[in-house]
Every structure is written in C-alpha cells, then in structure tokens.
C-alpha positions in Angstrom: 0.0 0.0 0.0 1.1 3.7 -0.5 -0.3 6.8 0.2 -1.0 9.2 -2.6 -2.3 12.5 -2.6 -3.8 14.3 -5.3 -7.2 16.9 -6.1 -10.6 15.2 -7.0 -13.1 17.8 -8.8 -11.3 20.4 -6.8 -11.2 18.3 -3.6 -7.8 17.3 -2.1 -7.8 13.8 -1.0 -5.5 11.4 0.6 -5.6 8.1 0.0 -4.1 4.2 0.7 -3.7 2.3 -2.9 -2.4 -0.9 -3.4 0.1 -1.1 -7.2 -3.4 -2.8 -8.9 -5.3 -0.1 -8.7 -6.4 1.9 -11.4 -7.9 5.9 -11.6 -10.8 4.4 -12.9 -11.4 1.7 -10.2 -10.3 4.5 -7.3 -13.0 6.9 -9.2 -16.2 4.3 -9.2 -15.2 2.0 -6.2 -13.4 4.1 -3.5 -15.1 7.5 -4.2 -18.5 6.1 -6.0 -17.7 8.6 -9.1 -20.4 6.4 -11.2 -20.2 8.2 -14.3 -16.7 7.5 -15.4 -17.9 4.3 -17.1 -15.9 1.3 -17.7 -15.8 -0.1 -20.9 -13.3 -2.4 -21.8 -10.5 -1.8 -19.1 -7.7 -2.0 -21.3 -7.6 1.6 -23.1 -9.0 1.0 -25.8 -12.4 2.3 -26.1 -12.0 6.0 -24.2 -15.3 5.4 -22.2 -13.5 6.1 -19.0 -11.8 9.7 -19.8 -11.3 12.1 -17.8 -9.4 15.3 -17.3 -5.8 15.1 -15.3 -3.8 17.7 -15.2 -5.4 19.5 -17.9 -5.0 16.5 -20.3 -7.6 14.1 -21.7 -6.8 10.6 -20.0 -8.2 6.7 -20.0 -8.7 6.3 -16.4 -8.3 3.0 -16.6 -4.5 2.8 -17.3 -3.6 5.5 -14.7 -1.4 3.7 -11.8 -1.4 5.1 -8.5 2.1 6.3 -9.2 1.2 8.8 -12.4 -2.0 10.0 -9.5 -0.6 11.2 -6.9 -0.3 15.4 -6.8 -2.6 15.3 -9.6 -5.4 17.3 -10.7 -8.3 15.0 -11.7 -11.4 16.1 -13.0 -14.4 13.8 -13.9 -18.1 14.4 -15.5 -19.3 14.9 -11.9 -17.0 18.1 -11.7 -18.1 19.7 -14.3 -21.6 21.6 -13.0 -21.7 24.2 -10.9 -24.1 25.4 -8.6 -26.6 22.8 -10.3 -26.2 24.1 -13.9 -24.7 22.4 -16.7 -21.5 22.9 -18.0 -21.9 24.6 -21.6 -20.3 21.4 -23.4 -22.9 19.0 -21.2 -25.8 21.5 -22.5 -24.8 21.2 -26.0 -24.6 17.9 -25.9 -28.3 17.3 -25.2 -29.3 20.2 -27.4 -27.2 18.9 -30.4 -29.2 15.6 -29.6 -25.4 13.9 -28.9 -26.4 11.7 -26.7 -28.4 8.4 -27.6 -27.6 5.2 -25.1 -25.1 7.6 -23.6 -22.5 4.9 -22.0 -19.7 7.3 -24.5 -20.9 10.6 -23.1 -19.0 11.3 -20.2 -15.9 10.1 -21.6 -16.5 11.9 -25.1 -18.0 15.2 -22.9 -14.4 14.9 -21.1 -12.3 14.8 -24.3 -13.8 18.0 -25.7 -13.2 19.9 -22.2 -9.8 19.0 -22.1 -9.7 20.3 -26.1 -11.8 23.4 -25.7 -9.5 24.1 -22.5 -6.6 24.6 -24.9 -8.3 25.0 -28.0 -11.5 27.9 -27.8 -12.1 27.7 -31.4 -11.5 24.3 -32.8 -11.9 23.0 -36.3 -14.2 20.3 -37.3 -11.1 18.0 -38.4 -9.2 19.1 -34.8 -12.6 17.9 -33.0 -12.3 14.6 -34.6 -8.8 14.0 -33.9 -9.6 15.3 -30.2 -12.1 12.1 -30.3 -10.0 9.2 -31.9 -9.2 7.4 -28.1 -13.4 7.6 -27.7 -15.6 5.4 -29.3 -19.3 4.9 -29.5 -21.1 2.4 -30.8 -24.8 4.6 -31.5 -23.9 7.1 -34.1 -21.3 8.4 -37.1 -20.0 11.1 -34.7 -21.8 13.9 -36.3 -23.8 15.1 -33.7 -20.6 14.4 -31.3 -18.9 16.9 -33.4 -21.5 19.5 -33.5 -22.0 19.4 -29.8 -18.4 20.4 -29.4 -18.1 23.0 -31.8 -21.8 24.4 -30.3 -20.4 24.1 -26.9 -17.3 25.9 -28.3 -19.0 29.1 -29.7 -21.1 29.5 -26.9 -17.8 29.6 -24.5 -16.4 31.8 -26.6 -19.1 34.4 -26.7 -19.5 34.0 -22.9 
C-alpha cells in the first residue's frame, strides 16, 4: 500500500492504494464517481476519460504512481451550482447523446480540447475524439455538440 495524494473535482484527497489499482477503479469503487464508465478496461475504447492535469486521460491505465499530486477532474466536476456545464448542454441540445455509456468520456475529451483550443476546427474535434468510441452514431452530432459548446464559451 502507499499513500498518494492528489485533487478530485477540486477536492484534495489522501488516500491508501495498493500497485493494482487503477484511476478508474479509485473513481467508481473508492469514491463512488459512477459516471466514469468502464468499458473495456484495457484503453482502448476511451469510455473512462477524464481530465488530469489539464490533459484528456483513459482512467483505466492511470497507476497510483502517475495520480498522486494530480489534478483529476471527472463528468461529476463539471456543473456548478446545479447548472450544466456549456459542453454538457450542447450535448443534449445537439441531440449527442443516444444510449449515452460514451458521453462522459466523449463530454471529457472535448473539455480537455476546448481548454486549450477555444475555437477548434471540425477535423481538430475529430482528432480530439480518436481514443473515444461509440457504438450509436457516425460522430456527427458528437462533433456538432463540441463545436456548439465551443462558440457559446467563446461568446460567454
């Protein structure tokens, strides 16, 4: 066991993790983060994203090593004060979401892109999304939801 420390949606926590552990099991087992979804466990399908240290990450092949003093944020960090985040909004009003297992990992992508990127293209949105995959749509209305959420951050 070792204790890490590291910030959870703006929370500093402090924690005892054995060398198996993963973010993504810490996120939905220790600190019941449930919407950090796990799809295949092996980094393949970017369902488990989130942002760490300003970068888009697969949860699941973070060791307890790479977490500790880092800055972790997940889809449950994102609202404030009970309102959406503009890239959550866009999502539903782009009508992005269908079984929405992909969301929260594809919602997490574009926040860690739009961080560094305000006014992406439509071919630097896609290449933002090529760790994510979902299995509902052709990524159209994935990509519009970004670039939505995008413009309406800007003009804010």
């Amino acid at each position: 066991m070792a204790e890490i420390k590291f910030t959870l949606n703006g929370v500093e926590r402090t924690l005892d993790v054995g060398p198996k552990m993963t973010l993504l099991r810490i996120l939905r087992e220790v600190y019941h983060l449930t919407g950090t979804k796990c799809g295949c466990a092996m980094g393949a399908c970017g369902t488990c994203t989130v942002v760490m240290n300003g970068e888009a990450v697969r949860s699941c092949l973070i060791n307890p090593k790479k977490l500790d003093g880092a800055d972790v944020l997940t889809i449950e960090g994102l609202a404030k004060d009970g309102k959406l985040h503009p890239i959550q909004q866009a999502f539903i009003d782009a009508g992005a979401v269908q079984c929405g297992f992909c969301t929260p990992g594809m919602i997490m992508a574009a926040k860690a892109l739009l961080d560094k990127n305000p006014d992406p293209s439509e071919e630097e949105v896609r290449k933002s999304l090529d760790n994510n995959l979902c299995r509902c749509t052709g990524y159209q209305k994935i990509v519009e939801a970004i670039l939505l959420a995008a413009k309406r951050m800007r003009e804010e």
